[in-house]
C-alpha positions as CSV (number, residue, x, y, z in Angstrom):
1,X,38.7,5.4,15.5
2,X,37.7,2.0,13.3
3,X,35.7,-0.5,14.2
4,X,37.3,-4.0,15.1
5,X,36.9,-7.2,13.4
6,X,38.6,-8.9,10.7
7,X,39.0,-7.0,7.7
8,X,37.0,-9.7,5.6
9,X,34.0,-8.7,8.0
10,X,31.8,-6.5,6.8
11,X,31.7,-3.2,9.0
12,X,28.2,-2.2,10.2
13,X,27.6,1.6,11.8
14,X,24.3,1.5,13.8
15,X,23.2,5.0,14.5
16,X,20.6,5.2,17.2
17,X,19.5,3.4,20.6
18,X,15.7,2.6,20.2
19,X,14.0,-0.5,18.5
20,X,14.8,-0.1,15.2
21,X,18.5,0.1,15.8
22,X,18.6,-2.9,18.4
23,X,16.5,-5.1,16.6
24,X,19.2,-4.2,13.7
25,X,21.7,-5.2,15.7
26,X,19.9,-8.6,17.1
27,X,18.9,-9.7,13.6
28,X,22.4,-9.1,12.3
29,X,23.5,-11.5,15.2
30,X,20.7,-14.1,14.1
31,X,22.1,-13.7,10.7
32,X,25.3,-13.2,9.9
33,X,27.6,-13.2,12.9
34,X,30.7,-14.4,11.5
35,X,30.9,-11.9,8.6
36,X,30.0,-8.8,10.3
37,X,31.6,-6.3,12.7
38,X,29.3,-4.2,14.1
39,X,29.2,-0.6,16.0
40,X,26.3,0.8,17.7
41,X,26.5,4.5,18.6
42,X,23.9,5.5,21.0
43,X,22.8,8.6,22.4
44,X,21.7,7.2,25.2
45,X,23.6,3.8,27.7
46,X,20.1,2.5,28.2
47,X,17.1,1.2,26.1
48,X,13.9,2.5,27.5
49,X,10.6,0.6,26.6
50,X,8.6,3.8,25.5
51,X,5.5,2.2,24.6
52,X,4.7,1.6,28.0
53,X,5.1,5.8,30.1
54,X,1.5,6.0,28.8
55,X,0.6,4.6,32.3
56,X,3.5,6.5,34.5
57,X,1.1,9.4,35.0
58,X,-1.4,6.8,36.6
59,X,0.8,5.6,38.8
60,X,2.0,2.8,37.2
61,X,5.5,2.0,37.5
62,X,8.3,2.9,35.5
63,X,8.8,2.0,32.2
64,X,11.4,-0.7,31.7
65,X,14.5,0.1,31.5
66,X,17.9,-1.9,30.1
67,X,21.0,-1.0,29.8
68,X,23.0,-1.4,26.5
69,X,26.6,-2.2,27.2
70,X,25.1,-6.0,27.9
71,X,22.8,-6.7,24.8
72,X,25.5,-4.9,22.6
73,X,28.3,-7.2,24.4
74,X,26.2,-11.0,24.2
75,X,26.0,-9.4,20.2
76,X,29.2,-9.4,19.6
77,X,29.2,-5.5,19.0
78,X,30.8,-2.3,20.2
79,X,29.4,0.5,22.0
80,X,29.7,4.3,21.6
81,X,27.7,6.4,23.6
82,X,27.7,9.1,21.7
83,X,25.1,10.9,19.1
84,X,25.9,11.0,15.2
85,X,27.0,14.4,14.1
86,X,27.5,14.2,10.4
87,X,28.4,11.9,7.8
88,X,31.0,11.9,5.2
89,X,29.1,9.4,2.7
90,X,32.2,10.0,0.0
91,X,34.5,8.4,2.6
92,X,32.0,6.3,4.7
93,X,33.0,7.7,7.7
94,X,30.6,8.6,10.6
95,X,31.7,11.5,12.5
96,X,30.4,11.5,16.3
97,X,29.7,14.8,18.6
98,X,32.7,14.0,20.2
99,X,34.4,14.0,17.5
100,X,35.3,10.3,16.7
101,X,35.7,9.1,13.1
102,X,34.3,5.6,12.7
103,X,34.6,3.8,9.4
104,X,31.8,1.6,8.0
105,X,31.1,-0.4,4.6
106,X,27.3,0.0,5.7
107,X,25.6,2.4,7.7
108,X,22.2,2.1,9.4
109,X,20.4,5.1,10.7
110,X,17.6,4.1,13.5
111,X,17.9,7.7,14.9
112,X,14.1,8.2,15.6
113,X,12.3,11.5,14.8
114,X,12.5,14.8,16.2
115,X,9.2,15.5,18.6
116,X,8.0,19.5,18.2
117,X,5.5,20.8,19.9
118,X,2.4,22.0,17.9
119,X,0.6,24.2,20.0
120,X,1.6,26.5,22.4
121,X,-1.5,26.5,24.8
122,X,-1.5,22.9,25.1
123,X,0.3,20.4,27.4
124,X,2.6,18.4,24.4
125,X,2.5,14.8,24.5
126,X,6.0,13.4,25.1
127,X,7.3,9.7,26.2
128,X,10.4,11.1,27.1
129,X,8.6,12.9,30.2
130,X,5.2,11.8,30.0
131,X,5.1,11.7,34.2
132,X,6.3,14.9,34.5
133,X,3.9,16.2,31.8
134,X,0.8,14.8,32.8
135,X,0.6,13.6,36.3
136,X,0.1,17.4,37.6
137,X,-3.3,16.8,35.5
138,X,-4.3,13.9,36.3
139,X,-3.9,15.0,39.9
140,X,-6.2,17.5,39.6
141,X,-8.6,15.6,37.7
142,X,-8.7,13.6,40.8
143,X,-9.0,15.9,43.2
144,X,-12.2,17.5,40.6
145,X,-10.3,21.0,39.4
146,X,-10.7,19.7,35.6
147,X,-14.1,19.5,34.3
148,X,-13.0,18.7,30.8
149,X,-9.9,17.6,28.6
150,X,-9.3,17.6,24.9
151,X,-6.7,15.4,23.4
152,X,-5.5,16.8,20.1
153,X,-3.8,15.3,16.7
154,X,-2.4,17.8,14.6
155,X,-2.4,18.1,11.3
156,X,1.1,16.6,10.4
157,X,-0.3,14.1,12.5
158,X,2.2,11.6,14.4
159,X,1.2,8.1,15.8
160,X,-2.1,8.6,17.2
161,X,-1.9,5.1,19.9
162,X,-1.0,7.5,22.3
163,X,-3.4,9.8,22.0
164,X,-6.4,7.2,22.7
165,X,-4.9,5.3,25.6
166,X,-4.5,8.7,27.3
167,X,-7.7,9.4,26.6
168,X,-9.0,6.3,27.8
169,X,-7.0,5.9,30.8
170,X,-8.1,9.2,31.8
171,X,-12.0,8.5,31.8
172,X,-11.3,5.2,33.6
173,X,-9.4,7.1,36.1
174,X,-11.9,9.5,36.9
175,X,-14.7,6.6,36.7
176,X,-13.1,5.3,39.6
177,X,-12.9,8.6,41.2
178,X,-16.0,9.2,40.8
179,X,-15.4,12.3,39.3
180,X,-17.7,14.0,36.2
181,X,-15.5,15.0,33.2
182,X,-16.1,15.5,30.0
183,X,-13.3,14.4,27.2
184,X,-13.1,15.3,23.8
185,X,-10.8,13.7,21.2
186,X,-10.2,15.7,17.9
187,X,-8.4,14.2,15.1
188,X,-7.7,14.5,11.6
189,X,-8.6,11.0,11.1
190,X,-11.9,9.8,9.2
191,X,-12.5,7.4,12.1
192,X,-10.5,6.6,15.5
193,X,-7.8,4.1,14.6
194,X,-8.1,4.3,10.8
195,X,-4.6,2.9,10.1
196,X,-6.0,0.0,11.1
197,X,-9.0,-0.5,8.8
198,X,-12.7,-0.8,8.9
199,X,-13.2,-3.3,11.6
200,X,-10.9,-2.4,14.4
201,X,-11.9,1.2,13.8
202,X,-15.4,0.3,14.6
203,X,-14.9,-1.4,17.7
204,X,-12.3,1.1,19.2
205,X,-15.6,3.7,18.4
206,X,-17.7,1.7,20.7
207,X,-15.0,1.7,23.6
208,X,-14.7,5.4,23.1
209,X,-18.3,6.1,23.0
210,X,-18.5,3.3,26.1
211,X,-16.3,5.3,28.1
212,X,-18.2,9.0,27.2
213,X,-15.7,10.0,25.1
214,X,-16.7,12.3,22.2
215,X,-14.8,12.3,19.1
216,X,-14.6,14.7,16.4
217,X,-13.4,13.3,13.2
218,X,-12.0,14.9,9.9
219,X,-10.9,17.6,12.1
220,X,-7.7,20.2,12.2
221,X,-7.5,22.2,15.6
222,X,-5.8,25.2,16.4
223,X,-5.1,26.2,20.0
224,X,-5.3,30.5,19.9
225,X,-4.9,30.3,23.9
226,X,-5.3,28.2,26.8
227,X,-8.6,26.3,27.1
228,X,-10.2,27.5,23.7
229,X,-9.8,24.8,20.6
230,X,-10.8,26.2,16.9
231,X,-11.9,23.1,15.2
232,X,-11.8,23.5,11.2
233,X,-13.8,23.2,8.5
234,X,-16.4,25.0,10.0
235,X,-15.1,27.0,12.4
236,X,-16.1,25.5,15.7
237,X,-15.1,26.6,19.1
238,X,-14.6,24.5,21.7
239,X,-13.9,25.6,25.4
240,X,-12.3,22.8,27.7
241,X,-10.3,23.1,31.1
242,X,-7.5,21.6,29.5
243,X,-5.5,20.7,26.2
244,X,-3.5,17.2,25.2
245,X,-1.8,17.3,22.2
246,X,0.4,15.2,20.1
247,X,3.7,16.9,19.0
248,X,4.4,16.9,15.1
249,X,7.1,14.8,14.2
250,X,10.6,15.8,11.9
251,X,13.0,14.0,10.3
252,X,16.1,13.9,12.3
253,X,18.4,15.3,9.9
254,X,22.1,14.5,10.2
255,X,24.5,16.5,7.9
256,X,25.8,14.6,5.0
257,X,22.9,12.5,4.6
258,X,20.1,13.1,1.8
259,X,16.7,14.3,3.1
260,X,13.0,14.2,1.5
261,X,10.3,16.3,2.9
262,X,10.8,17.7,6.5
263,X,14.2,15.7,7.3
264,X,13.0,12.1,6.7
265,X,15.2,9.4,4.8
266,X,13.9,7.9,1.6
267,X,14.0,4.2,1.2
268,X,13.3,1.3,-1.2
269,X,11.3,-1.7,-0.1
270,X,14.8,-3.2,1.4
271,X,15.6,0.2,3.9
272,X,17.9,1.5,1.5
273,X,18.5,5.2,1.0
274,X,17.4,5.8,-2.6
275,X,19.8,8.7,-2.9
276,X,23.1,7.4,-1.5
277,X,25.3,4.3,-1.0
278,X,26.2,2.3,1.3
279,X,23.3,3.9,3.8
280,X,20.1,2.2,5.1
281,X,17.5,3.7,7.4
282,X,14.4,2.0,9.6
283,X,12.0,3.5,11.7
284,X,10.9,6.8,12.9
285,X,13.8,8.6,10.8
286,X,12.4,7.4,7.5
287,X,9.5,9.0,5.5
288,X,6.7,5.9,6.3
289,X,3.8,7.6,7.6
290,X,3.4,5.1,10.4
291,X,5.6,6.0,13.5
292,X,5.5,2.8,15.2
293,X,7.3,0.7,17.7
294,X,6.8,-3.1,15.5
295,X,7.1,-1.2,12.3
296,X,10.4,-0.1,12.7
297,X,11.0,-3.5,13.7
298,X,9.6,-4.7,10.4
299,X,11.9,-2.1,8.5
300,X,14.8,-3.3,10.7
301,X,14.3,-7.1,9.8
302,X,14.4,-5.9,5.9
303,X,17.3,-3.6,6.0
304,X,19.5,-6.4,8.6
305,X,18.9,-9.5,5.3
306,X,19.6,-7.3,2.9
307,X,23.0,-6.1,4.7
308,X,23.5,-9.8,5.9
309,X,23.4,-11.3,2.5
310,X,25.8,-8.5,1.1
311,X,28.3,-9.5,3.9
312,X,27.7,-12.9,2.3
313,X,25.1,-15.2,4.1
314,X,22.7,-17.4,2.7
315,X,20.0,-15.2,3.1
316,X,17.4,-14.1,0.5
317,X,16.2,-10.2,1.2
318,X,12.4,-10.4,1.6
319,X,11.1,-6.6,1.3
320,X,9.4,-4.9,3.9
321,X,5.8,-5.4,3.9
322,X,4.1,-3.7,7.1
323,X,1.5,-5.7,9.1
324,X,0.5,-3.9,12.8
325,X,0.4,-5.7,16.1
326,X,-0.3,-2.9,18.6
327,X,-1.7,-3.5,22.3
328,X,-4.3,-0.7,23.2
329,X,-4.2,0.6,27.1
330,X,-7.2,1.4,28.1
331,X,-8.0,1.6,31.8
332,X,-9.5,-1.9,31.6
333,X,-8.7,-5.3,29.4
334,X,-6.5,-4.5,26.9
335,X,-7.3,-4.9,23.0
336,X,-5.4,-6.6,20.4
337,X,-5.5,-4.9,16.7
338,X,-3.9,-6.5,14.3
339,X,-3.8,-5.1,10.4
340,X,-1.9,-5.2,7.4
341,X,-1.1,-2.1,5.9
342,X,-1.1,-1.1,2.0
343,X,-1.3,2.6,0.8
344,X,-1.3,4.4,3.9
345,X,-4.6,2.1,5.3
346,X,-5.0,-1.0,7.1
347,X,-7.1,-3.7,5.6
348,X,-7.6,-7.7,6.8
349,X,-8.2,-6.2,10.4
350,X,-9.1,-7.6,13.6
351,X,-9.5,-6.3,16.9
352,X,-9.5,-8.7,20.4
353,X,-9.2,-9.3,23.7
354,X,-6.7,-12.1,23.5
355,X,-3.4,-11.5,21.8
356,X,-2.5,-13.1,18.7
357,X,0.9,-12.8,18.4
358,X,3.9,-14.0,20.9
359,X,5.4,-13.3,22.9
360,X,2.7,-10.6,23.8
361,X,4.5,-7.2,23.7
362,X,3.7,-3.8,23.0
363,X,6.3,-3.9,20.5
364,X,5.9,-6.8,18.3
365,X,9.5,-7.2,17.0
366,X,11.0,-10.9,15.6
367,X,14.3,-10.4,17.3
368,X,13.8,-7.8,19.7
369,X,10.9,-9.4,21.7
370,X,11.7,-12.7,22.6
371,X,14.6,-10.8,24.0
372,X,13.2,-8.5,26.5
373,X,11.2,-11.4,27.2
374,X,14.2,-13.4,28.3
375,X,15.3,-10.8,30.0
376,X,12.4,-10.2,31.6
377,X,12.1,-13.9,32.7
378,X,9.3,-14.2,30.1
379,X,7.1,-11.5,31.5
380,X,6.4,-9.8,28.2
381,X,7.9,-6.1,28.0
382,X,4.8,-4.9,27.4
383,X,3.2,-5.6,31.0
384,X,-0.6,-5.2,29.6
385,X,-1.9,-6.9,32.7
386,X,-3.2,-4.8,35.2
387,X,-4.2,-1.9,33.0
């Protein structure tokens, strides 16, 4: 199997089915769409809006969900549902599960991370299921079985958003139940929110403590067995009713492919693989620390001018320089934090209750966005209204 297209076009493999591989995709279109023929093999035949099945265990509806075959088709692309198996880099082939050889010039892997449990005795964090994780608790909470919750980062800590807005939504949940319960958050983190710098940090500490919820910061937990949480240094022990936790995140690994530490690909400033040709990489899969909807956007944007000006547009590459947009649920008005981020911390911060981007969407992404917005009829994907 080859992908079709002229033979002057440049041939373009996208590996995955989340952001970072459609807004790939899109910004290829934007582009360079006469000089590239593109294939997008996806594990999945529908986009799912992630961000958002942090409400489904409120009730909330469902997350959004699109199906490729159209966005890939208005592209100009193919699709293969399928997941990458392995990759013969000597050949540039990319060999599929089912077996299907597909040739590429270039090859982009958006393949997300792998999501692994941490703790045994706790109830994992996952947006694949989040409903069917967490709505038995949040039952109960209602009905006044749980008198208090813990929510958990690890160590090899992943994306903590999540972690917060569950919190949050929980303690605004049971406020309007009228329902006493105590939640704890423990986190590695110096402060809540650090990626995002000083001042946004500060105020998302004042909605925490707002809302009753305690914090414990410069903290690595272990779970020994249900309900007890050993909180280091110091060796505190905390008993709760229940445990939230965060998974820990891995790279995904595909055979053929160099790794760095625990499976991630290593890139330059441009989403190139330092240590092979011919490959580029955004989002989850690569080694940035920050696991995050708009910044695998960002990365996607750098990787999608670099490849269109090697197919031969007038573009000139601009590297990848991360600033965060992200929209925090809390059980009330949303907040706005925006920050720019430089050695693994977020400076020139700011923290609202108005947006400052557009279109307003939990994943602020240049091609991707507006988009979904269209789709959507220009109801933002991100739906923040209401929570």
């Amino acid at each position: 199997m080859t992908t079709e297209g002229s033979p002057s076009k440049l041939r373009v493999v996208i590996a995955g089915g989340g952001v970072a591989a459609l807004e790939t995709l899109l910004a290829l279109r934007a582009l360079a769409p006469d000089l590239t023929a593109i294939t997008l093999i996806a594990p999945n035949p529908e986009f799912v809006y992630r961000p958002m099945t942090v409400r489904e265990p409120f009730a909330y509806p469902q997350a959004h969900r699109y199906p490729l075959a159209p966005i890939v088709r208005e592209a100009g692309a193919e699709l293969v549902v399928d997941e990458l198996a392995w990759v013969d880099a000597e050949q540039r082939v990319a060999h599929t599960s089912s077996d299907a050889a597909i040739e590429y010039d270039v090859l982009v892997l958006a393949l997300g991370a792998r999501a692994q449990p941490r703790y045994e005795h706790a109830i994992t964090v996952d947006d694949r299921r989040l409903d069917e994780a967490l709505h038995g608790l949040i039952q109960d909470i209602e009905e006044g079985y749980v008198a208090s919750v813990a929510f958990v980062s690890p160590g090899r800590m992943a994306w903590p958003f999540p972690l917060y807005e569950l919190a949050l939504m929980t303690a605004a949940r049971a406020y309007d139940m009228d329902v006493e319960l105590e939640i704890t958050i423990v986190t590695p983190e110096d402060s809540p929110l650090a990626i995002f710098g000083t001042e946004a940090s500060d105020a998302v500490a004042q909605l925490l403590e707002q809302a009753h919820i305690k914090t414990i910061n410069s903290a690595y937990a272990e779970v020994p067995r249900s309900g007890e949480i050993v909180v280091n240094p110091g060796d505190r022990h905390l008993s709760v009713s229940r445990v939230v936790a965060l998974p820990e995140l891995y790279g995904p690994g595909v055979r053929g492919v160099p790794l760095s530490e625990h499976g991630f690909y290593r890139v330059d400033i441009h989403g190139k693989l330092v240590d092979a040709e011919h490959i580029y990489a955004a989002g989850d899969a690569t080694e940035f620390a920050v696991k995050f909807g708009g910044i695998a956007a960002q990365q996607a944007d750098a990787l999608a001018e670099s490849i269109a000006a090697l197919a031969g547009a007038a573009v000139t590459p601009q590297p990848f320089h991360p600033v965060i947009h992200g929209i925090l649920l809390t059980g009330d008005r949303p907040r706005y934090l925006t920050a720019r981020i430089t050695g693994g911390q977020g400076f020139s911060s700011e923290i609202s209750e108005e947006p400052t981007w557009s279109p307003v969407a939990k994943i602020a992404a240049k091609y991707l966005a507006p988009y979904l917005d269209g789709l959507d009829g220009g109801d933002a994907a991100a739906g923040p209204s209401g929570s």
